[in-house]
KEKE-3310 file (N, C-alpha, C; in steps of 0.2 Angstrom, whole numbers, plus 5000, padded with zeros to 4 digits):
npx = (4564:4550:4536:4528:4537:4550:4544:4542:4555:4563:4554:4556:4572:4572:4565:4568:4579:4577:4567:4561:4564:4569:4564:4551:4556:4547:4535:4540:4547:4538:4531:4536:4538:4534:4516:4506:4505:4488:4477:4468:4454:4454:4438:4433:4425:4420:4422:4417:4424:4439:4454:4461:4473:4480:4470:4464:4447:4432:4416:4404:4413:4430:4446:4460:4476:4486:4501:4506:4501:4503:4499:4488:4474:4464:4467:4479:4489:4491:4498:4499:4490:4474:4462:4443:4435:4420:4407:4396:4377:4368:4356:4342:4334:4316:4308:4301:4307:4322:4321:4318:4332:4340:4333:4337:4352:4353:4352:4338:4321:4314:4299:4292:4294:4309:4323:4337:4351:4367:4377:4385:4393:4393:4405:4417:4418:4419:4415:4428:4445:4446:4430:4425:4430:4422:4410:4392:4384:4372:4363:4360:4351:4340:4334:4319:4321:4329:4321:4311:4322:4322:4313:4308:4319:4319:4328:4335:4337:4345:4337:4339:4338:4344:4352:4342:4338:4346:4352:4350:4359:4361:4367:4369:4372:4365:4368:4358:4357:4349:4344:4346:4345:4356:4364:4370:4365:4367:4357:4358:4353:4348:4350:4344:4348:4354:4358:4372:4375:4387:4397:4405:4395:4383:4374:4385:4384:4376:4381:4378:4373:4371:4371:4373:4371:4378:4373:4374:4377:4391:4398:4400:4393:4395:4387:4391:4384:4384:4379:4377:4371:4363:4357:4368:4376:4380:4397:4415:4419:4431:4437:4450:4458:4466:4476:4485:4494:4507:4518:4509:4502:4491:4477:4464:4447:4435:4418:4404:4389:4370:4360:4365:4375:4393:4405:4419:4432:4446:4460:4474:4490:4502:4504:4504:4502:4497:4479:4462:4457:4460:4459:4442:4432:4420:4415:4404:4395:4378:4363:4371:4378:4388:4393:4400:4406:4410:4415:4416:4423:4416:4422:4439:4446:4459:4465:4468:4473:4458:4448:4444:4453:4447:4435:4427:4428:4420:4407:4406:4402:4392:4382:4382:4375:4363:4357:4346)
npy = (4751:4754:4768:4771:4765:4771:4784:4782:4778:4790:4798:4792:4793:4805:4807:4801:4800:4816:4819:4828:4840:4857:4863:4855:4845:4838:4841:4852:4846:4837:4845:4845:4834:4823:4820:4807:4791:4789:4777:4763:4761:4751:4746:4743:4735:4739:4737:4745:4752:4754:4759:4766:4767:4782:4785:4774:4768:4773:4768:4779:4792:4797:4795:4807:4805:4820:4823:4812:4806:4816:4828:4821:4817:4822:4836:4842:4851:4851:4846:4845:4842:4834:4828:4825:4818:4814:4809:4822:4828:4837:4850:4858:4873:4879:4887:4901:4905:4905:4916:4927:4925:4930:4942:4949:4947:4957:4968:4970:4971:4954:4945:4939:4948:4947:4954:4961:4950:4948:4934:4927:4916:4910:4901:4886:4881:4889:4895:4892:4900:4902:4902:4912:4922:4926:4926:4923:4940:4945:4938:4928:4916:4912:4902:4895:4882:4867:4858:4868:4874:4863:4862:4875:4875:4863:4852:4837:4836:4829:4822:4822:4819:4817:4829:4838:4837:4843:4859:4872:4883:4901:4899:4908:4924:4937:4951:4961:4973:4990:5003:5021:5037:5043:5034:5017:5006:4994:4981:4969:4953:4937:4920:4904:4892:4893:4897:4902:4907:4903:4908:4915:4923:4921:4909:4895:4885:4881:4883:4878:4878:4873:4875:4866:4863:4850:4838:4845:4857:4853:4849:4856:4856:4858:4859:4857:4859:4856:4861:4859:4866:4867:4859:4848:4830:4820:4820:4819:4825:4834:4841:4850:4851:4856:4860:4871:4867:4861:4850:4841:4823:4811:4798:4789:4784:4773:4774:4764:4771:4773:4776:4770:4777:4781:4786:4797:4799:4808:4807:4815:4810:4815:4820:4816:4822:4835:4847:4839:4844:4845:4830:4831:4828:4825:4817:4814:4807:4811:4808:4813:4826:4833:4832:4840:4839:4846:4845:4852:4854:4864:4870:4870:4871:4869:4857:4844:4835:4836:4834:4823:4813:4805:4806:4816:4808:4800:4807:4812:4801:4797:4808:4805:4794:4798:4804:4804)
npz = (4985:4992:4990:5003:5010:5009:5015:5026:5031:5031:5039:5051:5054:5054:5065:5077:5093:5095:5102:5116:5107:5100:5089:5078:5063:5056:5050:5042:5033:5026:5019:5008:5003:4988:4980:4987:4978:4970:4978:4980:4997:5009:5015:5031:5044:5058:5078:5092:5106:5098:5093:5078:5065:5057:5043:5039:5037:5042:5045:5040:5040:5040:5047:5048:5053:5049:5051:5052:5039:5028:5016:5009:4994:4996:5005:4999:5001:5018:5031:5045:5060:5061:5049:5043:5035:5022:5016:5008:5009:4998:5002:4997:5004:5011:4999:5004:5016:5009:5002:5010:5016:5007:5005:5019:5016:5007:5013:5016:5023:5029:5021:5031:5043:5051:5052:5045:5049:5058:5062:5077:5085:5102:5115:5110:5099:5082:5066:5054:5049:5035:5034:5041:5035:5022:5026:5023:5024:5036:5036:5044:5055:5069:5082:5094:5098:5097:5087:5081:5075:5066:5060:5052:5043:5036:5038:5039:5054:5068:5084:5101:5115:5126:5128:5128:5139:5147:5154:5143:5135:5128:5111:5102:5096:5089:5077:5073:5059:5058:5050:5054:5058:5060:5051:5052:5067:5080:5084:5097:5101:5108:5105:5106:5097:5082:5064:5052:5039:5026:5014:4996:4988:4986:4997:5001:5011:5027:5043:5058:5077:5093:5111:5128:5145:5158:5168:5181:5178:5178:5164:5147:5134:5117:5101:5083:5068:5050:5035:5018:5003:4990:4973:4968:4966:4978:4985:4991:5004:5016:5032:5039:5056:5071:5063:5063:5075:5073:5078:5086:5088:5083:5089:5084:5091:5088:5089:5090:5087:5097:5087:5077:5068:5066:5077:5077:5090:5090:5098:5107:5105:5108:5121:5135:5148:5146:5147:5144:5135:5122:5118:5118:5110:5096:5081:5068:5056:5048:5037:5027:5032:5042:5060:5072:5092:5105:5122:5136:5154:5166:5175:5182:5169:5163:5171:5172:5181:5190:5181:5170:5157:5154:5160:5153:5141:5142:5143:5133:5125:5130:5128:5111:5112:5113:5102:5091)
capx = (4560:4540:4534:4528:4545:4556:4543:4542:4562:4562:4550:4561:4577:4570:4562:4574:4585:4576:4561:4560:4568:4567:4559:4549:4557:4545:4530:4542:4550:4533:4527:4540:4537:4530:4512:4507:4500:4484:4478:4459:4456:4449:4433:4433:4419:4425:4418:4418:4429:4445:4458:4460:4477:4480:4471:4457:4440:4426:4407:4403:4417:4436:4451:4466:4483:4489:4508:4511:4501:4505:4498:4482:4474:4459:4471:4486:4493:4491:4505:4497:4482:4469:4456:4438:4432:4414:4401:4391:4373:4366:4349:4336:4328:4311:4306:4300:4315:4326:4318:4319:4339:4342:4330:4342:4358:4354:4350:4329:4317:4310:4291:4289:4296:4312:4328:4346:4354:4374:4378:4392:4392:4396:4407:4424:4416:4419:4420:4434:4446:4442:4423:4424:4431:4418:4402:4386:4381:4365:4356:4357:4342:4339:4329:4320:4323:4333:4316:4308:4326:4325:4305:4309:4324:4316:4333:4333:4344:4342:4336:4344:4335:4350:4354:4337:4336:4351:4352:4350:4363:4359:4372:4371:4371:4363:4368:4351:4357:4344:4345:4344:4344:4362:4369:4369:4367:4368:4353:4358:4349:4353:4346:4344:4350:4355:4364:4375:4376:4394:4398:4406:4391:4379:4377:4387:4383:4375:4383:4371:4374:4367:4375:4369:4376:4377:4378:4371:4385:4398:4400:4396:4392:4394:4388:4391:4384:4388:4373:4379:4368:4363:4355:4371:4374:4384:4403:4417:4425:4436:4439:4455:4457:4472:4481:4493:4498:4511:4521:4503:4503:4485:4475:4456:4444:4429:4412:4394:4383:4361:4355:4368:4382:4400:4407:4427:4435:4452:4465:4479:4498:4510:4508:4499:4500:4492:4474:4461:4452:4460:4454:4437:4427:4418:4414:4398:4389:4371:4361:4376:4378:4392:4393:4405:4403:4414:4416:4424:4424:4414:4427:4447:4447:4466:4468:4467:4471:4454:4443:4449:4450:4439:4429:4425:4427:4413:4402:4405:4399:4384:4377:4381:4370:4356:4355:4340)
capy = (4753:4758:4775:4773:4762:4779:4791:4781:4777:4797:4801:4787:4796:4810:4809:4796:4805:4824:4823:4833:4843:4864:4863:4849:4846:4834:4847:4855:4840:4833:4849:4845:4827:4824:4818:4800:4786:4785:4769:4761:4761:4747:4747:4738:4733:4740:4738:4751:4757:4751:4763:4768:4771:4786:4783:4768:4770:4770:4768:4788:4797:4796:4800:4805:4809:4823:4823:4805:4804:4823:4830:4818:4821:4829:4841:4842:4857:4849:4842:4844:4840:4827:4829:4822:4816:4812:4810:4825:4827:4844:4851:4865:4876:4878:4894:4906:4906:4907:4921:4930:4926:4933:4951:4953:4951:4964:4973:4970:4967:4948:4946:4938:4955:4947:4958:4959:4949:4945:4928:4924:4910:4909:4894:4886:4880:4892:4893:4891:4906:4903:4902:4916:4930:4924:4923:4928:4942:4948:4931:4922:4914:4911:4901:4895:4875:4863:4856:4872:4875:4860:4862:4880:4873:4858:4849:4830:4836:4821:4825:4821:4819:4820:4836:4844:4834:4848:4866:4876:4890:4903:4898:4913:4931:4941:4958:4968:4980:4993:5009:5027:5043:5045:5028:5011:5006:4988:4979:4964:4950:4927:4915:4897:4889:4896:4895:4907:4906:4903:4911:4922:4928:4917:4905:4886:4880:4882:4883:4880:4877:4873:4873:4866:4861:4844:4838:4850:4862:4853:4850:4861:4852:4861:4855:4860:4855:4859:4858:4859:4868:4866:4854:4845:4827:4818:4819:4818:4832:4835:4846:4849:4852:4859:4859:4876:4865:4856:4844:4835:4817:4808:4792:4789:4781:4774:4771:4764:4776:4769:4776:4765:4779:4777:4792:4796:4801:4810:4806:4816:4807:4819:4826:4814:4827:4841:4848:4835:4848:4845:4824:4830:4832:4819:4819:4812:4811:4807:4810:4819:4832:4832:4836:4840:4840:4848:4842:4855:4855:4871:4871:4867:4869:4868:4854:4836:4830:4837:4832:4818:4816:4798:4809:4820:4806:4798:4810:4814:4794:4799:4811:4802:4788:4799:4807:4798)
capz = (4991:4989:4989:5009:5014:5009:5017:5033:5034:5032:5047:5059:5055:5058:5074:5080:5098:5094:5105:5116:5102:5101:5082:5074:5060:5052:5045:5036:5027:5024:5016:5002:5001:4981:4981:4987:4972:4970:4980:4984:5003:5011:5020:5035:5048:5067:5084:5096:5105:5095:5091:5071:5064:5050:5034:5041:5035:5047:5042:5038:5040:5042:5050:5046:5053:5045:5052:5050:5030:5025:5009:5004:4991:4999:5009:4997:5008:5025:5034:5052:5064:5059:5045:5046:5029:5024:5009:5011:5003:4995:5004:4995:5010:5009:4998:5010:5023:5004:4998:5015:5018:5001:5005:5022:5015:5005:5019:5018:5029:5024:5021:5038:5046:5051:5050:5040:5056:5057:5067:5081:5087:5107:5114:5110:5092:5079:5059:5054:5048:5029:5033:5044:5029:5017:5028:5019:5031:5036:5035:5050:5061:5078:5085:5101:5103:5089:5083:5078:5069:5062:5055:5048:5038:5035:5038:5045:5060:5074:5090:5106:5123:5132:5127:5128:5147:5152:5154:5138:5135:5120:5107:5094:5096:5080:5075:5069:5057:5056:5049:5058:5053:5059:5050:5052:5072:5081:5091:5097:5102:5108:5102:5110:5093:5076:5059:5050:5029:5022:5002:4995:4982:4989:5004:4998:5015:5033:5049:5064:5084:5098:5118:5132:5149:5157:5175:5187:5174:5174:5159:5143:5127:5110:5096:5077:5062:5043:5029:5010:5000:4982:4969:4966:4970:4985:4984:4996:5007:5022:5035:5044:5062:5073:5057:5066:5079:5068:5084:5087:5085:5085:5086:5085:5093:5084:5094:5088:5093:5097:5080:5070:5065:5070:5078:5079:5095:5090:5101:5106:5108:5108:5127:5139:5154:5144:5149:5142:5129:5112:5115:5119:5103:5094:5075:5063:5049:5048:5030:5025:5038:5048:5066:5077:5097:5110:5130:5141:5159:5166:5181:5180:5161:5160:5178:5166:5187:5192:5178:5169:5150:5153:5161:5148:5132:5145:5145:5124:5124:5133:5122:5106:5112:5114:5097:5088)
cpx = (4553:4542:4533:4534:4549:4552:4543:4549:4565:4560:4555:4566:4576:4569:4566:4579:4582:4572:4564:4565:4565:4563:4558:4551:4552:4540:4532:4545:4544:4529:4531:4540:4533:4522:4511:4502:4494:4483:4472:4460:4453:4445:4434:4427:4422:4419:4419:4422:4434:4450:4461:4467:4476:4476:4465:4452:4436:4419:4404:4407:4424:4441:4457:4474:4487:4498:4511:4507:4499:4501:4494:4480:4468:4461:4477:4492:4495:4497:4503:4492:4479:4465:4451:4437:4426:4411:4396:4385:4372:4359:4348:4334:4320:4313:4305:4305:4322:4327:4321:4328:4340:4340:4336:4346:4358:4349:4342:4326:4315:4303:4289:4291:4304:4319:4334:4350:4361:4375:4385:4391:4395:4401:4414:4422:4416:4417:4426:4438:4442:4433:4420:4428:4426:4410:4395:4384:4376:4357:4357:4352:4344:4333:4326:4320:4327:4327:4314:4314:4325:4318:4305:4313:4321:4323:4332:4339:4339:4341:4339:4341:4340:4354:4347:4336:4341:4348:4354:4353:4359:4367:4374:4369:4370:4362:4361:4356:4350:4346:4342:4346:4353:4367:4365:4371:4366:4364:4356:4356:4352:4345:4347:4352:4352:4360:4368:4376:4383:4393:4399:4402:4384:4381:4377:4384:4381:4381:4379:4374:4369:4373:4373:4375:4371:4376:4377:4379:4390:4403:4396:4399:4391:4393:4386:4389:4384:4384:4376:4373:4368:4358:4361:4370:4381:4390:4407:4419:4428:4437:4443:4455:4463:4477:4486:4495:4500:4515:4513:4504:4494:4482:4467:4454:4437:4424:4405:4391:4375:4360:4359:4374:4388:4401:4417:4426:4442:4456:4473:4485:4502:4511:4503:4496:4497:4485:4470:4456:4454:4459:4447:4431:4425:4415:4409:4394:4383:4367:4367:4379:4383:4391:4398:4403:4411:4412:4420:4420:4422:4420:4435:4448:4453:4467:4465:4466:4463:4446:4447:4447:4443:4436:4423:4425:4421:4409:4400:4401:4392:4379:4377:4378:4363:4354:4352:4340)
cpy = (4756:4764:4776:4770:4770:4781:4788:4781:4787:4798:4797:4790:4802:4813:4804:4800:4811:4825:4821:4839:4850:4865:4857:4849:4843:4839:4851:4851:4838:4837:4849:4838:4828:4819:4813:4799:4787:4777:4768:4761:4754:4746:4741:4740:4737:4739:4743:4749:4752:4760:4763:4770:4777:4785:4779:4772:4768:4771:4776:4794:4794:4799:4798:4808:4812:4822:4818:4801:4812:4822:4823:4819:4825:4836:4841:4849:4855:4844:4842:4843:4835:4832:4823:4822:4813:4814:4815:4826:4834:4843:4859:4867:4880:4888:4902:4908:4907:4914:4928:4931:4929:4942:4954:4952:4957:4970:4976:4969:4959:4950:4944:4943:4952:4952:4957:4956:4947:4939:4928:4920:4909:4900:4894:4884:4885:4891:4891:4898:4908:4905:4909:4923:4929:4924:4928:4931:4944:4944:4926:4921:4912:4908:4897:4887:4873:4862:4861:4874:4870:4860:4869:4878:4866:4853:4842:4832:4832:4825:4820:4824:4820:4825:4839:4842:4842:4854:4870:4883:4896:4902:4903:4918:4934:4949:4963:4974:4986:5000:5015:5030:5045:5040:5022:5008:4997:4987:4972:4959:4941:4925:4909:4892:4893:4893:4903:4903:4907:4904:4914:4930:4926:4909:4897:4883:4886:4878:4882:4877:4876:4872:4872:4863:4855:4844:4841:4854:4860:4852:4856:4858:4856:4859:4858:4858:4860:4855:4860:4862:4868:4860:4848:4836:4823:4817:4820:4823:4831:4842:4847:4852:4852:4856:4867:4874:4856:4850:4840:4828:4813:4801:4793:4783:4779:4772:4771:4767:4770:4771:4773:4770:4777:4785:4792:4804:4805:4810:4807:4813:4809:4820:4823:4818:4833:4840:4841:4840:4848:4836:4824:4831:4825:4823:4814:4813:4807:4810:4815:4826:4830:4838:4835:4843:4841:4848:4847:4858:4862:4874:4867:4865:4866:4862:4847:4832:4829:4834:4828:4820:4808:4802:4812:4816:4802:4801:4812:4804:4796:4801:4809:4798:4793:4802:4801:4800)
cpz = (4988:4993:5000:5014:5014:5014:5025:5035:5034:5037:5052:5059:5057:5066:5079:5085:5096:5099:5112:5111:5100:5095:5080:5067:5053:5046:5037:5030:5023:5017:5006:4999:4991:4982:4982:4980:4974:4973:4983:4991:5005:5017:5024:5041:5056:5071:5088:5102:5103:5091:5084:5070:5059:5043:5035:5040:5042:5043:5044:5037:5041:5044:5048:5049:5050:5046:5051:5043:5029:5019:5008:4999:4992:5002:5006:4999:5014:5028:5044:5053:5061:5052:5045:5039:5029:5017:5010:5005:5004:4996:5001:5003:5005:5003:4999:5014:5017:5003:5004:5017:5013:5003:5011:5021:5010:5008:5018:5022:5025:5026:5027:5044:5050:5046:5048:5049:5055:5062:5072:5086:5096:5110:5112:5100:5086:5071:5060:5049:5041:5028:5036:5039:5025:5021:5024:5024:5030:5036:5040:5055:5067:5080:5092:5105:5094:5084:5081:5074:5062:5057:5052:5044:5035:5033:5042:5051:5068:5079:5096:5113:5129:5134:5129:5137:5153:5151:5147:5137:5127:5117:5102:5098:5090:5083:5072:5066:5053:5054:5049:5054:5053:5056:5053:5063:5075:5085:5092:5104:5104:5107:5105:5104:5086:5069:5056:5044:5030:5016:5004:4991:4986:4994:5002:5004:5022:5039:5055:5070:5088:5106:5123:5139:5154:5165:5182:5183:5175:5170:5151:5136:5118:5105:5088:5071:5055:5038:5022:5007:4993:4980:4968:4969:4974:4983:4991:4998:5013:5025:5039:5050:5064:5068:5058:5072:5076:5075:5085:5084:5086:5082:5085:5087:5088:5088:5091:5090:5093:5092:5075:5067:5070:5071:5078:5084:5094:5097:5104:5107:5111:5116:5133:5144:5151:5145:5143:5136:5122:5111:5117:5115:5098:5089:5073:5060:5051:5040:5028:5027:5043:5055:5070:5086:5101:5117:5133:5147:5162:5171:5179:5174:5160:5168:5171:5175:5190:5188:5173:5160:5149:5155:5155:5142:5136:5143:5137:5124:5125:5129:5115:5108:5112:5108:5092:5080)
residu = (UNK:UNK:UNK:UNK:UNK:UNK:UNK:UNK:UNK:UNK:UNK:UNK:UNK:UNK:UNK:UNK:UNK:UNK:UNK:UNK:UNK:UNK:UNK:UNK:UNK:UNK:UNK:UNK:UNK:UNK:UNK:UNK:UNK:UNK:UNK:UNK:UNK:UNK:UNK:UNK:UNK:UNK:UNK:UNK:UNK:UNK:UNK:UNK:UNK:UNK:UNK:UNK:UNK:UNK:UNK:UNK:UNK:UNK:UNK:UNK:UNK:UNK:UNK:UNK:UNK:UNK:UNK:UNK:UNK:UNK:UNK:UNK:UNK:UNK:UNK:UNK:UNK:UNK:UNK:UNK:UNK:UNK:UNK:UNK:UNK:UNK:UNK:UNK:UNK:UNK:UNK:UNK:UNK:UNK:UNK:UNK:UNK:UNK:UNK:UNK:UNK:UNK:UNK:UNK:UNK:UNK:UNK:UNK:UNK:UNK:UNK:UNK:UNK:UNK:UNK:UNK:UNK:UNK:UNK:UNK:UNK:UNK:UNK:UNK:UNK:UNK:UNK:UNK:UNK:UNK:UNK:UNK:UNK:UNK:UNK:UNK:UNK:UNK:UNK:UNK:UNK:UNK:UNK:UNK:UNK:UNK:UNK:UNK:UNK:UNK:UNK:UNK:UNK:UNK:UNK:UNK:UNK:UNK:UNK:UNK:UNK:UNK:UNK:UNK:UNK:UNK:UNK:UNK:UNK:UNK:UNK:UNK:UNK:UNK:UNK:UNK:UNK:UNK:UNK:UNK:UNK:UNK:UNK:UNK:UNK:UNK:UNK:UNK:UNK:UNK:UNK:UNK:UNK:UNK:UNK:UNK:UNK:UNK:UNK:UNK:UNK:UNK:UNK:UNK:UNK:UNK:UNK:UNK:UNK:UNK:UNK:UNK:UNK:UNK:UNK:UNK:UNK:UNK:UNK:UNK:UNK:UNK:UNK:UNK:UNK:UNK:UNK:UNK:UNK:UNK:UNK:UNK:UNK:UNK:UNK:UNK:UNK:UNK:UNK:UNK:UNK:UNK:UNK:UNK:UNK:UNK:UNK:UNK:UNK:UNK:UNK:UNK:UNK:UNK:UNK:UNK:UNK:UNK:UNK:UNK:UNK:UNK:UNK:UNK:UNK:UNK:UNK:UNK:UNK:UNK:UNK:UNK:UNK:UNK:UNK:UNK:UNK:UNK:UNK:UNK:UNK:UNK:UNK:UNK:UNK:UNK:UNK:UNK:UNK:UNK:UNK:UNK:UNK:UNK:UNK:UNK:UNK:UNK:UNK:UNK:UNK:UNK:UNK:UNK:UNK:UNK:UNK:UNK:UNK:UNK:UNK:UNK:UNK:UNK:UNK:UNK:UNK:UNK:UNK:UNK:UNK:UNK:UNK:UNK)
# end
């Protein structure tokens, strides 16, 4: 037998008469699996929407079934949720706005008189745990539309008329740490838009947000991107997602967007009548920047009857067509 004949006639025995069954026992079997061979992928062409097994390449990004292809070698720990894969590219910030995040994380004023700020991002979109112990503190920005984030960074981050057409939330809350006579006290301030430094010495990458809502507020649109920092050049990385809700099973949807990227839709299997909020997130790279976007319902977050999940993968279509 080949390598994926055993691990597949393993998984069918497995799950074969269990489900509904009081513990999944697959996650834990899979965690002990021995590594899969190395083995080329093959790129292939897709049209939209077509639904993606475990492992298929899409044009910028990929998806992958952690539960049912455990321990890759980009994730050789993971055994659940999906992982998002993507070539990402390494961007310099200008000078000036360098120089400045360096003076506030050590608790300076910068030369343009902003102050040592700490970031937190409002919304369902967060870090994630690891980035969230490690954050470079005291240097996050704020500012007051996308395009002025993205002229102060001088990042090619796309613009999107169908987002700026809605109603604009502030996305980030920044900490001021200034200091008094009795200590260190907290002014805090929101911002439209912003990013948050990740490192543990210094900042490896940006974090940046924006939230807007859709619809006359029915919908509320989160959107997350993730900039690389450094001189280096282009290589591949991943990042896992509901990787602590091991029973998940998932497909992906892939969709052409109007600027020419391919987006994937993750798809969840496992539990058709569950709320529609863990298939309403849509993933893409553009110059090497991934972004992540979340769809949630402002009203009957948890009623899937009330507001549907087409509703809401509609409405994630929507604004992926309008990013230029």
């Amino acid at each position: 037998m080949t390598f994926d004949r055993d691990e597949q006639f393993l998984h069918e025995k497995l799950s074969a008469d269990l489900h509904p069954a009081p513990v999944d026992l697959w996650p834990a079997v899979a965690e002990n699996l021995p590594a899969k061979p190395h083995r080329r992928h093959l790129w292939l062409c897709l049209a939209a929407p077509l639904l993606i097994a475990a492992g298929v390449v899409a044009t910028g990004a990929q998806f992958t079934d952690l539960r049912t292809n455990p321990r890759p070698s980009f994730a050789p720990d993971a055994t659940a949720g999906y992982a998002i894969s993507y070539e990402r590219q390494y961007y310099t910030l200008p000078a000036d706005l360098w120089a400045g995040m360096q003076a506030n994380h050590d608790l300076e004023t910068a030369e343009d008189g902003t102050l040592p700020m700490s970031g937190h991002f409002d919304g369902y979109l967060y870090l994630t745990g690891s980035d969230g112990r490690t954050t470079y503190s005291n240097a996050s920005r704020g500012y007051e539309s996308w395009s002025a984030m993205a002229e102060a960074t001088g990042l090619p981050l796309p613009e999107n008329p169908v987002l700026d057409a809605g109603e604009e939330e502030p996305a980030i809350r920044l900490h001021s740490k200034i200091i008094a006579e009795n200590g260190y006290w907290t002014d805090v301030s929101s911002a439209q838009v912003g990013f948050v430094p990740v490192g543990k010495n210094a900042p490896e990458k940006l974090c940046f947000k924006r939230l807007d809502y859709l619809n006359d507020y029915r919908y509320c649109i989160e959107l997350l991107g993730t900039v690389y920092l450094g001189d280096g050049s282009s290589d591949t990385t991943a990042v896992n997602y509901f990787n602590k809700r091991a029973a998940l099973t998932w497909d992906c949807e892939t969709y052409e967007m109007s600027n020419g990227c391919t987006a994937l839709l993750p798809l969840c299997t496992s539990n058709p009548n569950s709320s529609p909020w863990s298939s309403c997130r849509a993933y893409f790279e553009k110059d090497g920047i991934l972004y992540q976007l979340a769809c949630t319902p402002v009203s009957n977050y948890f009623d899937g009857s009330v507001v549907t999940l087409d509703d809401c993968r509609a409405t994630l279509r929507q604004v992926l067509d309008g990013f230029e």
